[in-house]
C-alpha positions as CSV (number, residue, x, y, z in Angstrom):
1,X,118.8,140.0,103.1
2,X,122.7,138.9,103.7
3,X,125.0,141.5,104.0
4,X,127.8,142.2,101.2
5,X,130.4,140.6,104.0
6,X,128.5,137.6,104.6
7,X,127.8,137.2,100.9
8,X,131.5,137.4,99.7
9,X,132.5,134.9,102.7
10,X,130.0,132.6,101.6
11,X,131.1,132.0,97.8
12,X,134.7,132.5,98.9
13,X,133.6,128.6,100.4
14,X,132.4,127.1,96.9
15,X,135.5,126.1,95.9
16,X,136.0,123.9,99.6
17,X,132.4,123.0,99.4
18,X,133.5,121.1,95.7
19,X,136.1,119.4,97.1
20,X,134.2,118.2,100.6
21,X,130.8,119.0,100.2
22,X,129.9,115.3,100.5
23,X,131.8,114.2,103.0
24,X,130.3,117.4,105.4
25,X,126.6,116.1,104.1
26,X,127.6,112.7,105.3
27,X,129.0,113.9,108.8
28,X,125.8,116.2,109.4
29,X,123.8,113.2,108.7
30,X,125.5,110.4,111.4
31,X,125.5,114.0,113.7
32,X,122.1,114.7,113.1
33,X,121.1,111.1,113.5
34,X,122.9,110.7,116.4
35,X,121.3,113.8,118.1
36,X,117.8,113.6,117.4
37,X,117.2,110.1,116.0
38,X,113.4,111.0,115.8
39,X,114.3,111.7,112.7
40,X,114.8,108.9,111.2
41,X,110.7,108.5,110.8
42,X,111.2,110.9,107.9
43,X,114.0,110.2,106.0
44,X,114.6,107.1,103.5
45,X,117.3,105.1,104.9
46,X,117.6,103.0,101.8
47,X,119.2,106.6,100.2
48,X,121.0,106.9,103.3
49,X,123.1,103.9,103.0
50,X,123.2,104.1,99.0
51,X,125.0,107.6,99.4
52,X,122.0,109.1,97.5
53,X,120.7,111.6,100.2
54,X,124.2,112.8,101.0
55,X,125.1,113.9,97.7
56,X,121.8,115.3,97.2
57,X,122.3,117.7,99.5
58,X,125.8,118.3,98.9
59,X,124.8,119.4,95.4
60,X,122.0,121.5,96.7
61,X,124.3,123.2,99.5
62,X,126.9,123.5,96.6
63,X,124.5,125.5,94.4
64,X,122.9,127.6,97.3
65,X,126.3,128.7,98.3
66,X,127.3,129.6,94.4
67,X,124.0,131.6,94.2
68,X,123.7,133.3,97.5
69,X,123.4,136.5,96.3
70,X,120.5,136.0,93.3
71,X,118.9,133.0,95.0
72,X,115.9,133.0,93.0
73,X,117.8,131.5,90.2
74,X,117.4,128.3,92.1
75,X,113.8,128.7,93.0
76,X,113.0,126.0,90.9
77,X,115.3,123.7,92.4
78,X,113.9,125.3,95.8
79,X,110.4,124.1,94.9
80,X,111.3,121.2,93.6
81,X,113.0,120.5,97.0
82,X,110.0,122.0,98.8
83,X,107.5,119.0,97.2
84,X,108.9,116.7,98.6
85,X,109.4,118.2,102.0
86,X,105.6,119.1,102.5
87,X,104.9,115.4,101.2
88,X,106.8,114.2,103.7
89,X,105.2,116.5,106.6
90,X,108.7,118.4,107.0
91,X,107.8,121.3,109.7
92,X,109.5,124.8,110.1
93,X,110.9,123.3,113.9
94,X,112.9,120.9,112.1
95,X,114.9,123.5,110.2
96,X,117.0,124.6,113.4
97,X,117.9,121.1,114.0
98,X,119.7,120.8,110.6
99,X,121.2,124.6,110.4
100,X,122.7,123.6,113.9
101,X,124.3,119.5,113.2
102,X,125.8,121.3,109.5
103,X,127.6,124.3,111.1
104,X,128.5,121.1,113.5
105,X,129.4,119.3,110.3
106,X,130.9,121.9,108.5
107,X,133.5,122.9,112.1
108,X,134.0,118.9,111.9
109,X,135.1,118.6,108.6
110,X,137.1,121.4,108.1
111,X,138.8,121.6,111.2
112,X,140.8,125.0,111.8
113,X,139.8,126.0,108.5
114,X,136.3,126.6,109.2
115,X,137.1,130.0,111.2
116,X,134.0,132.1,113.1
117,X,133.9,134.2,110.7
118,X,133.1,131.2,108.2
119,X,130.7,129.8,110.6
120,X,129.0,133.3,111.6
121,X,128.4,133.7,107.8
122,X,126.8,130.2,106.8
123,X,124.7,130.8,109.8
124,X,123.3,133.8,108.2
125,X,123.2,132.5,104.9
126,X,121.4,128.9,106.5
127,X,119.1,131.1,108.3
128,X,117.7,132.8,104.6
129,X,117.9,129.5,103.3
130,X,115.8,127.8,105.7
131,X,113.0,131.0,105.5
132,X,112.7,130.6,101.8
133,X,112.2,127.1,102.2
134,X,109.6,127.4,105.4
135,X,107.4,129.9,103.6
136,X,107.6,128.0,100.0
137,X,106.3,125.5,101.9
138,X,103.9,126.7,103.8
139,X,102.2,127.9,100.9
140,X,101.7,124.4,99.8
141,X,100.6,123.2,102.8
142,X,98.0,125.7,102.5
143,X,97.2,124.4,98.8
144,X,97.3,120.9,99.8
145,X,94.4,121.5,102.7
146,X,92.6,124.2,100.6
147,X,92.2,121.9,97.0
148,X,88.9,120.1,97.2
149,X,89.3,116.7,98.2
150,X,92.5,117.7,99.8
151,X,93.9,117.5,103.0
152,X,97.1,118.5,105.2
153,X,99.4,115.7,106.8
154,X,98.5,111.9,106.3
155,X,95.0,110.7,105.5
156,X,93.8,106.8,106.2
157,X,93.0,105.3,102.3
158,X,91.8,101.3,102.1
159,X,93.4,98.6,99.3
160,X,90.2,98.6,97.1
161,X,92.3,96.1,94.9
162,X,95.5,94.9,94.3
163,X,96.9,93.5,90.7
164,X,100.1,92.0,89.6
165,X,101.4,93.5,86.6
166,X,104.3,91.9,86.2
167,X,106.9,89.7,88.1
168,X,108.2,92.5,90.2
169,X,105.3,95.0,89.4
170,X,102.1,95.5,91.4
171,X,99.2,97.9,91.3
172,X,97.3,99.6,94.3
173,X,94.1,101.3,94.1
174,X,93.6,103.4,96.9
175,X,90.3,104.6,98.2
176,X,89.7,107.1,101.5
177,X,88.5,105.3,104.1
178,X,86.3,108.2,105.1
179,X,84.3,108.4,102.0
180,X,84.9,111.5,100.8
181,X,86.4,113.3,97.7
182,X,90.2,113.0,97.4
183,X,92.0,115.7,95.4
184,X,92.6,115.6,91.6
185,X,96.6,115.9,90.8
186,X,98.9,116.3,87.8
187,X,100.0,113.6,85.5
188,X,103.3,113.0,86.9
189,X,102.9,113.8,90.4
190,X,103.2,111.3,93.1
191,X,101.6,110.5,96.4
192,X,103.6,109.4,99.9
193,X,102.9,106.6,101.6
194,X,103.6,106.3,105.5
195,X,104.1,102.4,106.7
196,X,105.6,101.1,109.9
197,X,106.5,96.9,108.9
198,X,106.3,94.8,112.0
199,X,109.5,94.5,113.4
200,X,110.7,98.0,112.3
201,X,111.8,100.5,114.7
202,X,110.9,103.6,112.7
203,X,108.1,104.8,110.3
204,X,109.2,104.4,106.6
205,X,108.1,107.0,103.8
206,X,108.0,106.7,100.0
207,X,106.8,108.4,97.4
208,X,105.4,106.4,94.7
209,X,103.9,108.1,91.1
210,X,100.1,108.5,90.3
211,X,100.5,105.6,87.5
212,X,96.8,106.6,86.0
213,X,95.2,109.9,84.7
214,X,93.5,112.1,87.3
215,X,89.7,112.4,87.6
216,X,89.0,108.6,89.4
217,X,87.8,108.1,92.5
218,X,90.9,106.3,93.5
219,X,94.5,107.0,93.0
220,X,96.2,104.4,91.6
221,X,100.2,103.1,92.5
222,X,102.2,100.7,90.9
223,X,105.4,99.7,92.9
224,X,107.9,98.0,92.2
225,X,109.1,94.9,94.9
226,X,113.3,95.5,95.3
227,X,114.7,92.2,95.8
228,X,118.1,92.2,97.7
229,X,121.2,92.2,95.4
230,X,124.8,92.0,96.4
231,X,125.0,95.7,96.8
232,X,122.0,96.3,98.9
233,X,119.4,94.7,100.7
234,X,115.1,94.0,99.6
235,X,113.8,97.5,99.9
236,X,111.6,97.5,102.9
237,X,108.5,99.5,102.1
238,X,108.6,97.8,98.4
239,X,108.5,94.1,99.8
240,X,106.0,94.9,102.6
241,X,103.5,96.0,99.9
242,X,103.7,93.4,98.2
243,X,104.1,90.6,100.7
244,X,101.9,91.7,103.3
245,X,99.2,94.4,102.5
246,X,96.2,92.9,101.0
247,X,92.9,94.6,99.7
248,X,91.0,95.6,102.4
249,X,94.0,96.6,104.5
250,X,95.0,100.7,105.4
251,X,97.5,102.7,104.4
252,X,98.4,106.4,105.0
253,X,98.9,108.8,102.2
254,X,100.0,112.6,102.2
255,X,98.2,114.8,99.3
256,X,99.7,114.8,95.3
257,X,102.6,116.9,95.1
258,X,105.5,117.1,92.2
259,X,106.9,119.3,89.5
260,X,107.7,116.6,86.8
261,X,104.1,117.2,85.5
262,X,103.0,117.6,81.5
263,X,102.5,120.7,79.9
264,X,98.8,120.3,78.6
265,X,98.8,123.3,76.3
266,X,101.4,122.0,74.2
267,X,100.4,121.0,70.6
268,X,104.4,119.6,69.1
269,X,104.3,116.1,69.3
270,X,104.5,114.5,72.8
271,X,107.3,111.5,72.9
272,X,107.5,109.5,76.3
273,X,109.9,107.0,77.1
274,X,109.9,105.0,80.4
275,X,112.3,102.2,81.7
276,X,111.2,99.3,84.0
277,X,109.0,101.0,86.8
278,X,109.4,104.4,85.5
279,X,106.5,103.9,83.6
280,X,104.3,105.0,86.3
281,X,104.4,108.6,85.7
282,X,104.4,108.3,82.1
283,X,101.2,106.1,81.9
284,X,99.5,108.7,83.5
285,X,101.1,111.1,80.8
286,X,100.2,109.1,78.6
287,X,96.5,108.7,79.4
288,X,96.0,112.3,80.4
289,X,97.0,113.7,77.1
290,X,95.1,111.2,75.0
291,X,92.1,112.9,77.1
292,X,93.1,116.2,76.7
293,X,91.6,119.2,74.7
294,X,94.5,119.2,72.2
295,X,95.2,115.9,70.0
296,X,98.8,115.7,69.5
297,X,101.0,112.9,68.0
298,X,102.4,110.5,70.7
299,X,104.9,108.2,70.8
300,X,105.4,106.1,73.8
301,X,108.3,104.1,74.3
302,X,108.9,101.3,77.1
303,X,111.8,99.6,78.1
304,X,112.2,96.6,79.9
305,X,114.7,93.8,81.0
306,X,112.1,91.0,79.1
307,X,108.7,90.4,78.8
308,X,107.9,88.8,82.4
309,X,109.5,92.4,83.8
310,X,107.1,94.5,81.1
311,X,103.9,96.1,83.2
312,X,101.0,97.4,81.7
313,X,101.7,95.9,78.2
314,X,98.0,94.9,77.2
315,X,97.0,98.2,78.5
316,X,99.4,100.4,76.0
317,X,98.6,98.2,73.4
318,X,94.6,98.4,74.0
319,X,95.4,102.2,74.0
320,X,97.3,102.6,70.5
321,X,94.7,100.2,69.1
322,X,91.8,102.8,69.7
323,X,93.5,105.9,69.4
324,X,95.1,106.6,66.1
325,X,97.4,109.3,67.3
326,X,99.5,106.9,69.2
327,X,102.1,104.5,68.6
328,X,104.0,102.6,71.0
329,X,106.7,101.0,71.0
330,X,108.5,98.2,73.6
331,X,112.4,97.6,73.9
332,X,113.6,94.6,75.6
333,X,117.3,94.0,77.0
334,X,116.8,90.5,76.4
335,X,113.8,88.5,74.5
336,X,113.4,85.0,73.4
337,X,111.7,84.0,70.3
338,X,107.8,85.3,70.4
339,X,107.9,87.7,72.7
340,X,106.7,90.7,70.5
341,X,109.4,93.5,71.5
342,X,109.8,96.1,68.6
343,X,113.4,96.5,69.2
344,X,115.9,94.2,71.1
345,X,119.4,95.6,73.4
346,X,118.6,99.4,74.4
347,X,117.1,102.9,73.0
348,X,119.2,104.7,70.9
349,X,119.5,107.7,68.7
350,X,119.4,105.6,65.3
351,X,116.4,103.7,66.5
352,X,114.8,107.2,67.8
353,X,115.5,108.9,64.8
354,X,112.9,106.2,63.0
355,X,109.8,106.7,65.0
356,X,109.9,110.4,66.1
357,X,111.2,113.9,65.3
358,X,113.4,116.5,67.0
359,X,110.7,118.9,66.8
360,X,108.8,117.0,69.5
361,X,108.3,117.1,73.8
362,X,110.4,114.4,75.6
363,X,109.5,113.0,78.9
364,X,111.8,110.1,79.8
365,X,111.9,108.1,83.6
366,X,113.8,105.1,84.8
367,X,116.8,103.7,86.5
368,X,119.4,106.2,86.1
369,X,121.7,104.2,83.2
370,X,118.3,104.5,81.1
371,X,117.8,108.3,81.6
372,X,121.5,108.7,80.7
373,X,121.3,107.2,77.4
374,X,118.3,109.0,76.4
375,X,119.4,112.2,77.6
376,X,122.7,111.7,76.1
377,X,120.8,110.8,72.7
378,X,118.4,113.7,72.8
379,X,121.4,116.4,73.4
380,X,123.2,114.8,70.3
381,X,120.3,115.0,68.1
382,X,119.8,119.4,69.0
383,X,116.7,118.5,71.0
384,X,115.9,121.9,73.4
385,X,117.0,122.2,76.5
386,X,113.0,123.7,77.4
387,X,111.8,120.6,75.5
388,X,113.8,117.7,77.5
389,X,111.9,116.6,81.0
390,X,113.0,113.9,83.3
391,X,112.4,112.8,86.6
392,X,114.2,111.1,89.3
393,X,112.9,108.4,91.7
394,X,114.8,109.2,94.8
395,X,116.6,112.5,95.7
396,X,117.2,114.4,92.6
397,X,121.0,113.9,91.3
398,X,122.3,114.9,87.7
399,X,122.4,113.3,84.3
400,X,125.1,115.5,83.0
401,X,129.0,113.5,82.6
């Protein structure tokens, strides 16, 4: 527990934190970096360099210091947080390392203003931080080992098969290499995989979604290759999946983990709408509650840039032809004559408004634009806030404008 001095010192900093909260997250990074550049085996340099990681935390050190005295509030943000970190194999030693390059940061940053007092207190309030965070998650290190089939840190799993999907789409199905039962998961939980390409000086980690139900006995990912652009280079891990593992080969995987999972005890109407590779997580969705106990209306909804960029479309298709509770629906940016889209340009509310209702569950992932637009839709039309789920591939950031 922080004292009523520490606390009061703390928020006093919110407004400062608004103004240069990301440019202390960017400092404590190149500091941190520079200091212990072990680290880098952990963290996802792609985000690094897209200014993704840095404003994640920002916002996250933002709202901690806004709610330091009823920190619960944020629990779920805390957990949401925490996945990721035990996927990764984040230990309690590493937490000294960051309080210690942020108060470094923070001094850095704010010069004179950052006084003793100011530092004395975020050192507190870091050091509550950090122990909510260590025991969250080693409770779920203690899940991960304890689930049947499960197991703590990275476990060897061979390429049983590998199938294009599309242009820029391809599918992994991952077996143990030992033998043995691998732990059942959430639709819309995701699975890291550990890879060091030749010719890289660090490991790289990724989490990629569970793109199939749960209950196989192989988890199933479906990645999709970055090719360079003018604003960033081919994504490393993406390209040397596709390029150079083949079936037969090893890779390393850390247990299920996620909180963008679907609610199975629902009975409104289930709507999911995915955008280029964020249908993984949604296909599992998808399958999952056409499985499940309770048979509810569900519309699925894919968008793509064209039909040589649309994954999984025989499969949807195959799936609304034998189950009369679903209808799916495919929107292309672009389509030439023949190419069977339902609706050409981009989702909208008018267009959503003719194949579903209000009253319904949404689950929508995809490049951020997509998730955007179909947030900014579903707020228009009065959907729920309890009602509207999304997910972000990457560190988490914010749909609100």
């Amino acid at each position: 527990m922080l004292d009523s001095k520490t606390i009061e010192i703390i928020k006093s900093t919110v407004p400062v934190l608004e103004v240069h909260g990301q440019t202390i997250t960017k400092t404590f990074y190149q500091t941190m970096f520079k200091n212990h550049p072990e680290l880098l085996n952990v963290f996802n340099h792609a985000n690094q360099r897209q200014g993704k990681q840095p404003t994640a935390l920002a916002n996250a050190v933002y709202a901690a210091a806004a709610h330091i005295d009823r920190l619960e509030e944020i629990l779920p943000v805390v957990r949401g947080i925490a996945q990721k970190h035990r996927a990764l194999g984040i230990q309690p030693e590493q937490y000294p390392i960051v309080g210690e390059n942020l108060l470094a940061a923070i001094k850095t940053v704010l010069g004179d203003a950052a006084t003793e007092e100011i530092l004395d207190a975020w050192a507190k309030a870091y050091g509550v931080i950090a122990d909510v965070f260590i025991s969250v998650e080693a409770e779920m290190y203690r899940e991960a080992e304890q689930k049947e089939g499960g197991w703590r840190g990275f476990r060897r799993f061979i390429v049983d098969r590998k199938i294009k999907e599309s242009d820029v789409i391809t599918s992994f199905y991952l077996k143990p290499e030992d033998g043995q039962a691998i732990a059942s998961y959430e639709p819309g939980q995701y699975i890291t995989v550990r890879v060091k390409p030749e010719g890289q000086e660090f490991t790289h980690l990724r989490h990629y979604s569970l793109s199939t139900a749960p209950g196989k006995p192989y988890y199933r990912i479906s990645v999709k290759r970055e090719d360079a652009a003018e604003d960033r280079p081919a994504g490393i891990v993406s390209t040397y999946l596709h390029t150079q593992i083949e079936e037969g080969d090893v890779l390393e995987l850390s247990a299920p983990a996620g909180d963008f999972t679907l609610n199975p005890s629902s009975n409104l109407p289930l709507v999911l709408l995915s955008g280029g590779v964020g249908l993984t997580p949604m296909v599992s969705m998808l399958e999952a509650a056409l499985q499940g106990e309770i048979k509810r209306d569900i519309v699925y909804v894919h968008a793509a840039r064209n039909a040589k960029h649309h994954a999984m479309k025989e499969h949807i298709a195959e799936l609304a032809r034998t189950n009369d509770n679903l209808r799916a629906y495919t929107v292309y940016e672009t389509s030439e004559a023949g190419e069977g889209c339902d609706k050409t340009g981009y989702i909208d509310l008018p267009w959503l408004k003719t194949i579903t209702t209000a009253d319904s569950d949404f689950y929508f992932c995809g490049p951020v634009p997509f998730m955007k637009t179909v947030r900014r839709a579903l707020k228009e039309w009065g959907v729920p806030e309890e009602r509207i789920h999304f997910e972000f591939f990457g560190p988490a950031g914010t749909l609100d404008e």
